[in-house]
PQR file with spaces between the fields and no chain letter, atoms N, CA, C, O and H, PARSE charges and radii, in Angstrom:
ATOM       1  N    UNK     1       0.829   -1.194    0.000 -0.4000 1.5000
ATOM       2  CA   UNK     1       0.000    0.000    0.000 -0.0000 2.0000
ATOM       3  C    UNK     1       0.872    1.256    0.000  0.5500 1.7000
ATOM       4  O    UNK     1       0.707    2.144   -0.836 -0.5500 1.4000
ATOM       5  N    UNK     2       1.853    1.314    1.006 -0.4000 1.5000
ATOM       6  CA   UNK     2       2.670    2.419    1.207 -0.0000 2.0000
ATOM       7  C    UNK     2       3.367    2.725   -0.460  0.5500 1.7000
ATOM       8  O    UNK     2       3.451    3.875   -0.891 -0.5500 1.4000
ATOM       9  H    UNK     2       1.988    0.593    1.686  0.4000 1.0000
ATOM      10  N    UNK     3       3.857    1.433   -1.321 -0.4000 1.5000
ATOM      11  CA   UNK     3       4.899    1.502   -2.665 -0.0000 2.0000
ATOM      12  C    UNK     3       4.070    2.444   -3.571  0.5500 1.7000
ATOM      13  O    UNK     3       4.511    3.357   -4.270 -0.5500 1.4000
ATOM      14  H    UNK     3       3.789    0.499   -0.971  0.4000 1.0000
ATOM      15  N    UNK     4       2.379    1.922   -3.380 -0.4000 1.5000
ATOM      16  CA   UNK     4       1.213    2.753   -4.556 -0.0000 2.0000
ATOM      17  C    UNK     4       1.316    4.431   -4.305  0.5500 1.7000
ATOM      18  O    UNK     4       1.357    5.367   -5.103 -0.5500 1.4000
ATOM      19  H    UNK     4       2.020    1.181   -2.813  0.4000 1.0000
ATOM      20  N    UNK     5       1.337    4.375   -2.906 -0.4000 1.5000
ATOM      21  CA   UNK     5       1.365    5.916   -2.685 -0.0000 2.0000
ATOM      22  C    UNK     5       2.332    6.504   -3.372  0.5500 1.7000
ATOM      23  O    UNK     5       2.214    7.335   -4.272 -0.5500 1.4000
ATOM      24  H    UNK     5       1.303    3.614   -2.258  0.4000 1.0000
ATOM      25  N    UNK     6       3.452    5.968   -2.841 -0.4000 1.5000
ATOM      26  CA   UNK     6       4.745    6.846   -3.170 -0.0000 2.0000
ATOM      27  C    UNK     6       5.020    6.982   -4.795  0.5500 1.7000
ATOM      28  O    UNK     6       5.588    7.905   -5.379 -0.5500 1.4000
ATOM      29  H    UNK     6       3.547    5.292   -2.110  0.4000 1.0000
ATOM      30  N    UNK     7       4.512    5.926   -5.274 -0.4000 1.5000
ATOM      31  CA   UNK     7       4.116    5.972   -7.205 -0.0000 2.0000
ATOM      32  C    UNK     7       3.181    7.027   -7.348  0.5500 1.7000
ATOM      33  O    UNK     7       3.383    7.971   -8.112 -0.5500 1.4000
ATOM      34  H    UNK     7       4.050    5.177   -4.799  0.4000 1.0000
ATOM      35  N    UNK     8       1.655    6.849   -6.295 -0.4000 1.5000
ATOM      36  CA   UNK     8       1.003    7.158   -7.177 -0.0000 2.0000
ATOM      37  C    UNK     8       1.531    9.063   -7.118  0.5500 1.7000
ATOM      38  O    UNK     8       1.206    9.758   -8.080 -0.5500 1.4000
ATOM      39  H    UNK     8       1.490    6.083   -5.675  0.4000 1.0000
ATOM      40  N    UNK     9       2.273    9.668   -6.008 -0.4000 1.5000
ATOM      41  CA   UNK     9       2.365   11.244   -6.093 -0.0000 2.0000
ATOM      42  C    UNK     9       2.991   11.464   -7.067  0.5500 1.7000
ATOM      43  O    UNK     9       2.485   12.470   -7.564 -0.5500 1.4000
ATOM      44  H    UNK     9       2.537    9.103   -5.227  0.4000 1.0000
ATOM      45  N    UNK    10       3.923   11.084   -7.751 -0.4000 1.5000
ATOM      46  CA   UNK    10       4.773   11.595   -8.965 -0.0000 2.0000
ATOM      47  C    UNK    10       3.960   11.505  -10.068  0.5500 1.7000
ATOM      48  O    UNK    10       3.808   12.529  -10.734 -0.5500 1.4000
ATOM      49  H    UNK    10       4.334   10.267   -7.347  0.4000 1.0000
ATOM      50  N    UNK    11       3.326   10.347  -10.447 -0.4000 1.5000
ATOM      51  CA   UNK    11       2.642   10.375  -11.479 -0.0000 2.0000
ATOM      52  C    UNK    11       1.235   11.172  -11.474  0.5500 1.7000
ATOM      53  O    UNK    11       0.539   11.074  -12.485 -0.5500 1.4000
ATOM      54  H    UNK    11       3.449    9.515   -9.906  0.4000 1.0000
ATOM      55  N    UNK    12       0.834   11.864  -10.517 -0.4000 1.5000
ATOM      56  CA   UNK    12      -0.020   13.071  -10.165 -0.0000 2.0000
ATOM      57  C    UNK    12       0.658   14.021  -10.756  0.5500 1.7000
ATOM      58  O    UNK    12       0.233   14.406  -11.845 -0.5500 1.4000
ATOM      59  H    UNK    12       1.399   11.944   -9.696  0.4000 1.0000
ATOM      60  N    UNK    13       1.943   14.673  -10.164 -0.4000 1.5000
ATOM      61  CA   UNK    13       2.721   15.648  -10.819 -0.0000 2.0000
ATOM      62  C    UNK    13       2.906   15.653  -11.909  0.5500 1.7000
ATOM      63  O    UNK    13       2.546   16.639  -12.552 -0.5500 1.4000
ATOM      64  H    UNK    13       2.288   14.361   -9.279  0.4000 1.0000
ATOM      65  N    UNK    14       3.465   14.684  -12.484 -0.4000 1.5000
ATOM      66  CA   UNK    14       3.491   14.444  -13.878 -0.0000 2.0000
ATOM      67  C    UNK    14       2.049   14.894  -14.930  0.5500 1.7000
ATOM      68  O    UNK    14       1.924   15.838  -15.710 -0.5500 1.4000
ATOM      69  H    UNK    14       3.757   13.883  -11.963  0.4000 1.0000
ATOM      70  N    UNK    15       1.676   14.463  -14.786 -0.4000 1.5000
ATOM      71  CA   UNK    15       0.124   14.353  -15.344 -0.0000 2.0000
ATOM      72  C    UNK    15      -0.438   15.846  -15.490  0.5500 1.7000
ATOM      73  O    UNK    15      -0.856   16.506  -16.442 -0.5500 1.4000
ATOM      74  H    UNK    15       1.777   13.697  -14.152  0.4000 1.0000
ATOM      75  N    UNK    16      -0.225   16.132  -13.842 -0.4000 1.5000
ATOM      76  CA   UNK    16      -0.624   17.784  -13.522 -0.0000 2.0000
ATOM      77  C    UNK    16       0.053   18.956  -14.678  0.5500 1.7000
ATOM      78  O    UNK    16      -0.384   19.906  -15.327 -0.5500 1.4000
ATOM      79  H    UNK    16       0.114   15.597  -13.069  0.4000 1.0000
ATOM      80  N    UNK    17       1.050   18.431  -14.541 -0.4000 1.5000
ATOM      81  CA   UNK    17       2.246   19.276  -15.493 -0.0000 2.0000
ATOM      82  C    UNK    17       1.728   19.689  -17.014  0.5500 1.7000
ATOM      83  O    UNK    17       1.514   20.616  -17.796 -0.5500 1.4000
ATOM      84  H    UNK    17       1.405   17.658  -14.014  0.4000 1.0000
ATOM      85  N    UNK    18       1.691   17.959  -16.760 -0.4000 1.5000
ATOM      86  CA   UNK    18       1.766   17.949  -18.768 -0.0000 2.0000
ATOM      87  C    UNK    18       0.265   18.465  -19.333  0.5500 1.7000
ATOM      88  O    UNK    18       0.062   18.759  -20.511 -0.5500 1.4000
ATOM      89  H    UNK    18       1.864   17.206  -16.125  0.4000 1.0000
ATOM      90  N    UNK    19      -0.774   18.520  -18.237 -0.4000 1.5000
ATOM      91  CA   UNK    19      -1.907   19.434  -18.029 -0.0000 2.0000
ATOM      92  C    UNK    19      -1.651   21.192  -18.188  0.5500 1.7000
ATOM      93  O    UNK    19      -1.846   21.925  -19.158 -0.5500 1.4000
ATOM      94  H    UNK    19      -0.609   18.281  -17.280  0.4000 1.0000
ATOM      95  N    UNK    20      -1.277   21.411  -17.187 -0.4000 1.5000
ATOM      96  CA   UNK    20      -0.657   23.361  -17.473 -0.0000 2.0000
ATOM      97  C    UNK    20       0.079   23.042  -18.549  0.5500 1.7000
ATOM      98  O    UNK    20      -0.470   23.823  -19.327 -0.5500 1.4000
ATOM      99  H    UNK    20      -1.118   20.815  -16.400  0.4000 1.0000
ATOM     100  N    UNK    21       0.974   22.451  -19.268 -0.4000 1.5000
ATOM     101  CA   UNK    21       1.605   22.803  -20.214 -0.0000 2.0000
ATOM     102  C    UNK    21       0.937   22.940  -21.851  0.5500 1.7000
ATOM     103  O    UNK    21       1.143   23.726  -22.776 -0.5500 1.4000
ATOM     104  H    UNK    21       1.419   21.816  -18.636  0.4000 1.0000
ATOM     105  N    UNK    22      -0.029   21.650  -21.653 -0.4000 1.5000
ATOM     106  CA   UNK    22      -0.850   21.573  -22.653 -0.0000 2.0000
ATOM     107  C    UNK    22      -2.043   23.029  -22.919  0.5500 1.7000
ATOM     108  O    UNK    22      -2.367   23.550  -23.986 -0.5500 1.4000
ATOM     109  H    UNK    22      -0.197   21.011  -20.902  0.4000 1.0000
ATOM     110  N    UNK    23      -2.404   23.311  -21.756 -0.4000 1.5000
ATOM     111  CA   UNK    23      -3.492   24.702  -21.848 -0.0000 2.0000
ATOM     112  C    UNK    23      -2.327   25.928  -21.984  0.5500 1.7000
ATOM     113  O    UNK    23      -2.570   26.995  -22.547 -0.5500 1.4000
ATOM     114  H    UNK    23      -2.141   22.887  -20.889  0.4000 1.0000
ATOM     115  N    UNK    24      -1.361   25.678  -21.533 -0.4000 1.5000
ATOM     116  CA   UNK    24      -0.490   26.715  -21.777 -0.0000 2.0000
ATOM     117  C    UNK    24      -0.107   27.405  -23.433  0.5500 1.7000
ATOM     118  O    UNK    24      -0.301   28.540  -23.867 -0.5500 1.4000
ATOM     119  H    UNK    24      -1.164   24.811  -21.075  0.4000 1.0000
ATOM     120  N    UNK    25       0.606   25.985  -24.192 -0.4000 1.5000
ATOM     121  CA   UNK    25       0.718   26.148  -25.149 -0.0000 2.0000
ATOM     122  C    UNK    25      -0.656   27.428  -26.079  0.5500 1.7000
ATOM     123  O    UNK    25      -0.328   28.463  -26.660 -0.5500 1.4000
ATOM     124  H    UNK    25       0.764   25.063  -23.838  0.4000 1.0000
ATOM     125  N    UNK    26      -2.380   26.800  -25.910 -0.4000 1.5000
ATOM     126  CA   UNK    26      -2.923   27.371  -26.310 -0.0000 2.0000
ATOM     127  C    UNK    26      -3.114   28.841  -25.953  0.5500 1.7000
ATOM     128  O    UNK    26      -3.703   29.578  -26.744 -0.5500 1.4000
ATOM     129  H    UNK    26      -2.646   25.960  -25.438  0.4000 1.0000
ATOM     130  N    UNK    27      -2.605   29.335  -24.702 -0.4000 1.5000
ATOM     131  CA   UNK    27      -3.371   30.266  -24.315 -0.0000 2.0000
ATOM     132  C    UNK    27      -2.337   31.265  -24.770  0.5500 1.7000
ATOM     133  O    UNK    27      -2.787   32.329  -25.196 -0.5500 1.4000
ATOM     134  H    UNK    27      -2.127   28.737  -24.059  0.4000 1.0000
ATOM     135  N    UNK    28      -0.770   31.078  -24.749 -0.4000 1.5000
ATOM     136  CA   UNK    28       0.400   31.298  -25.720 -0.0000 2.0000
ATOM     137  C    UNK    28      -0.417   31.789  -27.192  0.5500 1.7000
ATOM     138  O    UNK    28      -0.569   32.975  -27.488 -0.5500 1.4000
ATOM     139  H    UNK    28      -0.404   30.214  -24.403  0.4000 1.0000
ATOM     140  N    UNK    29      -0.839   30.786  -27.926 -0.4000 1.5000
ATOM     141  CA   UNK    29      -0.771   30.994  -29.382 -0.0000 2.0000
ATOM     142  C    UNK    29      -2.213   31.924  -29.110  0.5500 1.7000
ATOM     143  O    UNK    29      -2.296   32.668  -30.087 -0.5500 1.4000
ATOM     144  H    UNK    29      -0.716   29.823  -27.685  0.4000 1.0000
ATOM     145  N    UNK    30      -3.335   32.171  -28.214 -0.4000 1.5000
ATOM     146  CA   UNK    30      -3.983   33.245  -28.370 -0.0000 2.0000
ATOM     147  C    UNK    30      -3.419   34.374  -27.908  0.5500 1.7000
ATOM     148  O    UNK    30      -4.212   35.174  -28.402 -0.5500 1.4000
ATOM     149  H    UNK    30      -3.268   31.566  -27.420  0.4000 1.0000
ATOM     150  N    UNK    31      -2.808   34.892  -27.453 -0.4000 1.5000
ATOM     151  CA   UNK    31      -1.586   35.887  -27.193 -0.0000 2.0000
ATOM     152  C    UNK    31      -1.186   36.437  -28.117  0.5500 1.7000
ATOM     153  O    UNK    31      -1.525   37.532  -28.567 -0.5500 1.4000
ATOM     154  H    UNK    31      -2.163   34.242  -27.051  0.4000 1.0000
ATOM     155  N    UNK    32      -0.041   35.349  -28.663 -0.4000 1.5000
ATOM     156  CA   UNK    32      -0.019   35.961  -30.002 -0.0000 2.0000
ATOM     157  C    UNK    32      -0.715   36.768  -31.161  0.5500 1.7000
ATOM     158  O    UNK    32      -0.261   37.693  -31.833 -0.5500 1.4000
ATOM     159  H    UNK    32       0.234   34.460  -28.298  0.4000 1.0000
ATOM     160  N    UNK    33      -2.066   36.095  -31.207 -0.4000 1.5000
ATOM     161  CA   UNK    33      -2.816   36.468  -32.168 -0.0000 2.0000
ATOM     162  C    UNK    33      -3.122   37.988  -31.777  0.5500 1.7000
ATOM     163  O    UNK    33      -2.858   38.993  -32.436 -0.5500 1.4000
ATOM     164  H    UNK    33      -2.435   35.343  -30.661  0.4000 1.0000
ATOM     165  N    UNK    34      -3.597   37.915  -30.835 -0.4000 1.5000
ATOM     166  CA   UNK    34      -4.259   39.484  -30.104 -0.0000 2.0000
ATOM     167  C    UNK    34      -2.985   39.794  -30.264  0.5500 1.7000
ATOM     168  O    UNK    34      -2.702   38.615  -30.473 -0.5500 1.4000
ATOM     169  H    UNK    34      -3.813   37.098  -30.300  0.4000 1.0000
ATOM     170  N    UNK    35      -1.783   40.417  -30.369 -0.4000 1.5000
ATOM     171  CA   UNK    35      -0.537   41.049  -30.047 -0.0000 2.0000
ATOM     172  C    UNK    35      -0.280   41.352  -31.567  0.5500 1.7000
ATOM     173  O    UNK    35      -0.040   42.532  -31.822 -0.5500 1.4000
ATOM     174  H    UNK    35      -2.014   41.376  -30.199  0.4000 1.0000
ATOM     175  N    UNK    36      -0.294   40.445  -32.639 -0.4000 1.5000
ATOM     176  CA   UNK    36      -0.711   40.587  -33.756 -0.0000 2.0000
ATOM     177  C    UNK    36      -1.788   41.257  -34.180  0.5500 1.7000
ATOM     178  O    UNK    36      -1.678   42.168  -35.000 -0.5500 1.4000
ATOM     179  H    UNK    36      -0.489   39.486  -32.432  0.4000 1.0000
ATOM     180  N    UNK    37      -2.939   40.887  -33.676 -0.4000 1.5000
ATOM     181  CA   UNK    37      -3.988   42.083  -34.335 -0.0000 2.0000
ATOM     182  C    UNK    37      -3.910   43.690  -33.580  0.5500 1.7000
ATOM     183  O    UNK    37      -4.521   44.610  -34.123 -0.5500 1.4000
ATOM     184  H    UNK    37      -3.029   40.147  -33.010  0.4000 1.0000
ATOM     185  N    UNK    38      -3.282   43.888  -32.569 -0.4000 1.5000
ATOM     186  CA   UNK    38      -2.773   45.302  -31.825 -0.0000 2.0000
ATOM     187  C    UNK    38      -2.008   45.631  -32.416  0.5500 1.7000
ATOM     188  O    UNK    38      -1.763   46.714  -31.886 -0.5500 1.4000
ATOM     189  H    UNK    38      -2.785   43.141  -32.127  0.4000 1.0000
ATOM     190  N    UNK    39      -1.224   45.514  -33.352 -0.4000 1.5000
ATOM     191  CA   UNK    39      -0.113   45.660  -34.035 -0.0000 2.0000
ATOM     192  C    UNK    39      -0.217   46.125  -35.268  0.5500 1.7000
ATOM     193  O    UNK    39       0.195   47.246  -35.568 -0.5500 1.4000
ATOM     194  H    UNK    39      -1.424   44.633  -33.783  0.4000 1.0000
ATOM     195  N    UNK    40      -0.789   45.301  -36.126 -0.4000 1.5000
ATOM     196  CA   UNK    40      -2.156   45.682  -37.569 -0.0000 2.0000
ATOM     197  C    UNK    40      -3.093   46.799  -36.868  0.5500 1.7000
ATOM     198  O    UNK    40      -3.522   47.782  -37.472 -0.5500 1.4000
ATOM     199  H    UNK    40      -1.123   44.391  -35.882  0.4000 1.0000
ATOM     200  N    UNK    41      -3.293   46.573  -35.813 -0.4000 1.5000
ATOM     201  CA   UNK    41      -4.354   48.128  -35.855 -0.0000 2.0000
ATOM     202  C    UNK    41      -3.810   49.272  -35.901  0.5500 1.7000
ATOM     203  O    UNK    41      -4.261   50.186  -36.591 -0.5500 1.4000
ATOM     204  H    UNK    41      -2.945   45.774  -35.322  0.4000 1.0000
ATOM     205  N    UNK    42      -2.518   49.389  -34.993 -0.4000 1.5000
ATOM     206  CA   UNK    42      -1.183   50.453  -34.943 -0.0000 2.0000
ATOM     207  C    UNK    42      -0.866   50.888  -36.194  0.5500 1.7000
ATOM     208  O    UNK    42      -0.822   52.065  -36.551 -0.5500 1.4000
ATOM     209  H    UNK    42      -2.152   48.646  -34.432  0.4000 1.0000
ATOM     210  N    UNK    43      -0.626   49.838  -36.912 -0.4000 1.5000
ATOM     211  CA   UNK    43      -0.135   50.197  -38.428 -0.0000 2.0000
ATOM     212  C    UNK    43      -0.875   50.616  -39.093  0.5500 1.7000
ATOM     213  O    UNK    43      -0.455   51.448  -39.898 -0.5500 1.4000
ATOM     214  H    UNK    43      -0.662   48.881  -36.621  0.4000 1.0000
ATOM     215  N    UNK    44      -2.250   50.297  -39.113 -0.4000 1.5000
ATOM     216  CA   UNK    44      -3.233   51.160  -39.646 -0.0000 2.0000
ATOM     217  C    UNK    44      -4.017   52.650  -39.027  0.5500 1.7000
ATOM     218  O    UNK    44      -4.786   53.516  -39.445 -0.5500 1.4000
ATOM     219  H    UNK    44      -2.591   49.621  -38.460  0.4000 1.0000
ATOM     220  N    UNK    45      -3.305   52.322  -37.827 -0.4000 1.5000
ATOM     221  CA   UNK    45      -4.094   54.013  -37.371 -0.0000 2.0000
ATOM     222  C    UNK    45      -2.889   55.126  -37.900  0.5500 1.7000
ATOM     223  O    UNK    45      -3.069   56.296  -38.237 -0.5500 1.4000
ATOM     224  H    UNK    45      -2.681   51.619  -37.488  0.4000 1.0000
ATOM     225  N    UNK    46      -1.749   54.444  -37.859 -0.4000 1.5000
ATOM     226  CA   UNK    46      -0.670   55.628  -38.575 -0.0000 2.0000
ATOM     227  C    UNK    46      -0.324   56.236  -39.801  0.5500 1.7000
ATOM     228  O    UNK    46       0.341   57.243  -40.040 -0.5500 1.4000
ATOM     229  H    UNK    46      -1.602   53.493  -37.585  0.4000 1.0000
ATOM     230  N    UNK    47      -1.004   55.292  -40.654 -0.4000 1.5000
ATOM     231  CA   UNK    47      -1.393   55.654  -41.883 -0.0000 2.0000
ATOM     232  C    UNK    47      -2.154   57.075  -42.361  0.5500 1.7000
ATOM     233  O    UNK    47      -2.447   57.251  -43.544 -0.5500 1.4000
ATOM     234  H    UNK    47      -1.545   54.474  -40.460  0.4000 1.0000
């Protein structure tokens, strides 16, 4: 019982991780986009 525990916390972390990293990635590439379209608007208000 005690061996499952001590497995099962890392592979919690693990899991957890590769969780934030995965929503991360997306919330990254919407960033971008908005930072990109602030940018196109700049260029067009100076026109």
């Amino acid at each position: 019982m005690k061996n499952t525990r001590k497995l099962a916390l890392p592979i919690l972390c693990i899991v957890t991780l590769i969780g934030i990293l995965a929503s991360g990635c997306n919330t990254a590439n919407g960033f971008g986009k908005d930072v990109q379209k602030a940018g196109e608007g700049i260029q067009d208000g100076t026109k």
